[in-house]
DOSETOR-337044 format. One record per residue: residue number from 1; residue in one letter; x, y, z of N, C-alpha, C in turn. Coordinates in Angstrom, 3 decimals, decimal comma. Layout:
<rs>
R  nr rest      n.X      n.Y      n.Z     ca.X     ca.Y     ca.Z      c.X      c.Y      c.Z
R NUM    A        X        Y        Z        X        Y        Z        X        Y        Z
...
</rs>
This chain:
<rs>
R  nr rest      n.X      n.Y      n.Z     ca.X     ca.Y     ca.Z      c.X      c.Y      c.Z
R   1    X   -9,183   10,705   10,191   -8,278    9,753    9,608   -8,952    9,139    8,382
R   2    X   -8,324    9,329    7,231   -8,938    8,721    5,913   -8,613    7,557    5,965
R   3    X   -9,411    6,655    4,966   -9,543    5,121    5,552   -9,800    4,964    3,679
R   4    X  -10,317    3,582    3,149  -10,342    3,552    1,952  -10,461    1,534    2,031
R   5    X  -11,349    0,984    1,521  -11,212   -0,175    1,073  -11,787   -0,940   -0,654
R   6    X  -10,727   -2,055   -0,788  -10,827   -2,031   -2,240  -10,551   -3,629   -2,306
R   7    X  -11,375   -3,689   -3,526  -11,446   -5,396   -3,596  -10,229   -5,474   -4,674
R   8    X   -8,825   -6,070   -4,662   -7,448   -6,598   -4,910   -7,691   -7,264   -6,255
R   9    X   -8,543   -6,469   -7,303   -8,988   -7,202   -7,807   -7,888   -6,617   -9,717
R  10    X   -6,808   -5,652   -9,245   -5,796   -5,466  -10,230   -4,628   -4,640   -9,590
R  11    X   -3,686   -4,982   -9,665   -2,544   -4,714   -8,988   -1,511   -3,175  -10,206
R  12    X   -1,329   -2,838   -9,882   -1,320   -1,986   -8,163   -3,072   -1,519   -8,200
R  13    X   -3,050   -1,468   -6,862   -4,506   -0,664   -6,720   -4,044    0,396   -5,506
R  14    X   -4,156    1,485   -5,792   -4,094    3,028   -5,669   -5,149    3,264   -4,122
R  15    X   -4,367    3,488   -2,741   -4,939    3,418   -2,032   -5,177    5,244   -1,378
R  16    X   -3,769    5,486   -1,876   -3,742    7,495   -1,387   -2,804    8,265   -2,624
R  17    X   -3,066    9,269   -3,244   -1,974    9,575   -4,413   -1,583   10,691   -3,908
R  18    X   -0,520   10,884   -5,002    0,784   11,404   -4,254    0,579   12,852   -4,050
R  19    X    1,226   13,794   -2,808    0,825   15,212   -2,578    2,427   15,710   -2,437
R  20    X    2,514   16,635   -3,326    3,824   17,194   -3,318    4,223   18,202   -1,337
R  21    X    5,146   17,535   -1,212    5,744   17,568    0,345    5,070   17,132    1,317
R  22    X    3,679   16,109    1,343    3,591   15,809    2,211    3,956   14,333    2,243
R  23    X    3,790   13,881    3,642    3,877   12,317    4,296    2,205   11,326    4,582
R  24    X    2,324   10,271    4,470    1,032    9,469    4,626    1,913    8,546    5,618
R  25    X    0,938    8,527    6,713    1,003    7,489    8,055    0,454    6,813    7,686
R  26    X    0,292    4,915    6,999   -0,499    4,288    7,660   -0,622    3,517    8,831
R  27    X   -1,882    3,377    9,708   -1,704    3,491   10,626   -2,887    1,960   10,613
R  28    X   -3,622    1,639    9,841   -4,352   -0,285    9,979   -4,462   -0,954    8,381
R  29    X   -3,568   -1,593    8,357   -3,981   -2,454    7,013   -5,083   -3,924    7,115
R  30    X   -5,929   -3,563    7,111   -6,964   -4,774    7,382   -7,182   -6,180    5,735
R  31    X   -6,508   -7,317    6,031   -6,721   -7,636    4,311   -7,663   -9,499    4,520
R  32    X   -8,902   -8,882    4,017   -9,908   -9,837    4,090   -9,880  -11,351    3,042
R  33    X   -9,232  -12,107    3,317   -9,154  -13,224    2,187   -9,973  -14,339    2,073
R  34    X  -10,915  -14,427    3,160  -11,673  -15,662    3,363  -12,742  -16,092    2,317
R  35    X  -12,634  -15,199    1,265  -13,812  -15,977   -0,030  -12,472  -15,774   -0,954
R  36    X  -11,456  -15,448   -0,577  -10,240  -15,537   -2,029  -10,086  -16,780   -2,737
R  37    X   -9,498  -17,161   -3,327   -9,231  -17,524   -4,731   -7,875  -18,816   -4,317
R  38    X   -7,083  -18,101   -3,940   -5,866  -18,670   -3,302   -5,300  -18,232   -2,043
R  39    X   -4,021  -18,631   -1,789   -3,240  -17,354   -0,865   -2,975  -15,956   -1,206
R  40    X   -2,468  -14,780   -0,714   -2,394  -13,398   -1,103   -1,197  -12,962   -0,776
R  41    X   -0,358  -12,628   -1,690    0,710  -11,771   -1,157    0,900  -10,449   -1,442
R  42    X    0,574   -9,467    0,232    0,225   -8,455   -0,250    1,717   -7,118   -0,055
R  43    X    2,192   -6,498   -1,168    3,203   -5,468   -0,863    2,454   -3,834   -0,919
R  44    X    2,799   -3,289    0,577    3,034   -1,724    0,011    3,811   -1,401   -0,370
R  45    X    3,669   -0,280   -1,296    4,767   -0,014   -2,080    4,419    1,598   -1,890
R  46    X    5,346    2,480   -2,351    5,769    3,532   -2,071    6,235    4,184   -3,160
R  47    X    5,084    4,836   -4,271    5,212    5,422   -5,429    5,790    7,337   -5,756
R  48    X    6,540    7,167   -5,853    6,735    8,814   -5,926    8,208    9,642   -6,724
R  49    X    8,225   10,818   -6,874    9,195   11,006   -7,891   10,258   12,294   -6,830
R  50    X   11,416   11,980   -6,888   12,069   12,627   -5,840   12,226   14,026   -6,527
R  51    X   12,885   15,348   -5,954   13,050   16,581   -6,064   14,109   16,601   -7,110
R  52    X   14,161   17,341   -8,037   15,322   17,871   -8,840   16,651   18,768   -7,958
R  53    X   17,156   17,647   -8,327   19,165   18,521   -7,276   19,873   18,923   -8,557
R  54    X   20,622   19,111   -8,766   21,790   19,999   -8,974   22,744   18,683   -9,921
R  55    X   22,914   17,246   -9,055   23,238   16,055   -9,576   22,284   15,220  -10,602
R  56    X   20,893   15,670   -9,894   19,945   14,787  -10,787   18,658   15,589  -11,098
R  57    X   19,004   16,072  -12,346   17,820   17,221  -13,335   16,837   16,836  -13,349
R  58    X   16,932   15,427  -14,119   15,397   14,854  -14,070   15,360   13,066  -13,513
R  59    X   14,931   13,542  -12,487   14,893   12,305  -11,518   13,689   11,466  -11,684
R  60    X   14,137    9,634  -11,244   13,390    8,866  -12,116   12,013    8,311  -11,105
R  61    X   11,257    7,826  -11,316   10,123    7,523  -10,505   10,811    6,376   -9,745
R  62    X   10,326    6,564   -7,898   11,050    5,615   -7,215    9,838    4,652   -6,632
R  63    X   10,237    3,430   -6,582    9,066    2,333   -6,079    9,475    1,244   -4,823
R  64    X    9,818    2,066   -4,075   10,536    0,924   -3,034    9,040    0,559   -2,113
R  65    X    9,473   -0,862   -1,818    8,269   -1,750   -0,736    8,330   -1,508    0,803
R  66    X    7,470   -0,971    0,914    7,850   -0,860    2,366    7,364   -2,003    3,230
R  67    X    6,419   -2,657    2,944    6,050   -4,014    3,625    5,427   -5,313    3,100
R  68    X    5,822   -6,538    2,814    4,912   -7,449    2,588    4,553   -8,536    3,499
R  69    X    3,133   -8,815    3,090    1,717   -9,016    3,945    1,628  -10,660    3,361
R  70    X    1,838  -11,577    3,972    1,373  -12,743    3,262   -0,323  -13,254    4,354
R  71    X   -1,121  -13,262    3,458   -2,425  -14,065    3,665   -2,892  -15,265    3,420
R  72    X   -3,273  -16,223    4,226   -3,557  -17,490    3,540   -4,893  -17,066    2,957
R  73    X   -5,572  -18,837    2,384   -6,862  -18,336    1,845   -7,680  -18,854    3,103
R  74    X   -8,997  -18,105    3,504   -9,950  -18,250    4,225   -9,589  -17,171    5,781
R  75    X   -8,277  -16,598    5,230   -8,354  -15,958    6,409   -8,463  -14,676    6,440
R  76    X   -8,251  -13,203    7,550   -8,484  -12,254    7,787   -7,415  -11,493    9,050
R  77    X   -6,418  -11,028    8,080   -5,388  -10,648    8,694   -5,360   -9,009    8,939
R  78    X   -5,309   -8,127   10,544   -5,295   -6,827   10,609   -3,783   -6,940   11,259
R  79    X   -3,263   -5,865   10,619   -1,853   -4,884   10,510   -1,914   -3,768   11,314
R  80    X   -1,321   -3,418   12,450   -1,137   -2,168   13,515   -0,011   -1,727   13,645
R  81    X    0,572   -2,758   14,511    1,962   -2,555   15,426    3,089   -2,677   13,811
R  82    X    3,149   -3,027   12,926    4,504   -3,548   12,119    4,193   -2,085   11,094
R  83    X    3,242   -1,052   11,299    3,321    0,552   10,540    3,793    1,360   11,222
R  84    X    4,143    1,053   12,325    4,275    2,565   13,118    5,467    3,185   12,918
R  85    X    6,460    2,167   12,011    7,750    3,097   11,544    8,309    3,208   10,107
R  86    X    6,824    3,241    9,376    6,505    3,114    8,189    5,769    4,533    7,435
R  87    X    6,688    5,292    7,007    6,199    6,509    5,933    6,029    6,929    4,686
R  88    X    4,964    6,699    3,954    4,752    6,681    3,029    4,756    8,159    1,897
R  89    X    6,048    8,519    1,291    6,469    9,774    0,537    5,522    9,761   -0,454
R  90    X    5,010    9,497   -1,212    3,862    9,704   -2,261    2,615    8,890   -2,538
R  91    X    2,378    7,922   -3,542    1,659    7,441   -3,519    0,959    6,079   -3,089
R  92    X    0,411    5,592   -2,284   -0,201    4,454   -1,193   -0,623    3,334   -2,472
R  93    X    0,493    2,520   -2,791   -0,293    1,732   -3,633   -0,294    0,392   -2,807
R  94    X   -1,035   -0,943   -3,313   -0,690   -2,374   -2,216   -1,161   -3,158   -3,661
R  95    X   -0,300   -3,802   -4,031   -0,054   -4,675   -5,200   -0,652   -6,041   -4,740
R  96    X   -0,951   -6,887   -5,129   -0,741   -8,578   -5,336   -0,373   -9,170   -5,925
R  97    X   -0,181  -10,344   -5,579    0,869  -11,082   -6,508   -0,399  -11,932   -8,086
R  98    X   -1,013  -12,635   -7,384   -2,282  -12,724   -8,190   -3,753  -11,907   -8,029
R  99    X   -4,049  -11,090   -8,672   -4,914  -10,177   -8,672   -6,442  -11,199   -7,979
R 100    X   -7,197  -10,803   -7,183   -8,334  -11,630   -6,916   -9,412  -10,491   -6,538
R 101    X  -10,725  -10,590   -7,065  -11,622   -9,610   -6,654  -12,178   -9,918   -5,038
R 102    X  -12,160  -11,192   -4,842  -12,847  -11,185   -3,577  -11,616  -11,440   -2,478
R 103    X  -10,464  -10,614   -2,589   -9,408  -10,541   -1,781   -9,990   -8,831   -1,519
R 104    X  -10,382   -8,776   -0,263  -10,490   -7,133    0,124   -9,665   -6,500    1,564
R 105    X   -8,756   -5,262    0,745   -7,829   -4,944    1,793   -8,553   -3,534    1,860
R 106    X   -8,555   -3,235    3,323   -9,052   -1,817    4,039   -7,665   -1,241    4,605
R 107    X   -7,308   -0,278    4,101   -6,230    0,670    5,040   -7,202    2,258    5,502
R 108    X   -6,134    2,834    6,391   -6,493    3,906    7,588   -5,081    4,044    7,730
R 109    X   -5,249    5,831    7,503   -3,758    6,014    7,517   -4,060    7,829    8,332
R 110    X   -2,769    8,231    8,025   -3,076   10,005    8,782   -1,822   10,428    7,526
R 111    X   -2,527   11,701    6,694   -2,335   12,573    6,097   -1,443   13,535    7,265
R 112    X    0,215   13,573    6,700    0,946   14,726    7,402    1,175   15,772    6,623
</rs>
């Protein structure tokens, strides 16, 4: 299970990129705020460009959220149970609302 952690320190920050036909499970979003800056509001988002149909030649890059994460400051919030019906079509990005370096989020996901 690939795993990946990154200090939130410019939004979007790029957690898995995108693989033509496959799926990304994540499966623990761990997001460390206790030396942050402020509060954290954290979104996955779900970067990727759909298939060319017949209706739509050249189809536009899609960015829908699949979850947001609010963190206070000083704390340390882990994510399990609220992914398990959460699939990520291309690329694993997790944005903030104010960019902070010592805001650090760890995800763990499964490559389908």
């Amino acid at each position: 299970m690939p795993g990946l952690s990154l200090a939130m320190a410019a939004s979007p920050t790029v957690f898995a990129t995108e693989k033509r036909n496959a799926k990304l499970k994540p499966t623990l979003i761990m997001i460390d705020n206790v030396l942050g800056a402020q509060d954290a509001i954290i979104t996955v988002q779900d970067r990727f460009t759909p298939s060319v149909t017949n209706g739509v030649p050249v189809p536009a890059v899609q960015t829908p959220t699949r979850l947001s994460i609010n963190v206070s400051m000083n704390a340390c919030v882990s994510i399990r149970d609220e992914l398990k019906d959460i699939e990520i079509l291309g690329q694993m990005e997790l944005t903030i609302a104010t960019p902070d370096p010592n805001c650090i989020a760890s995800v763990a996901y499964h490559p389908n």
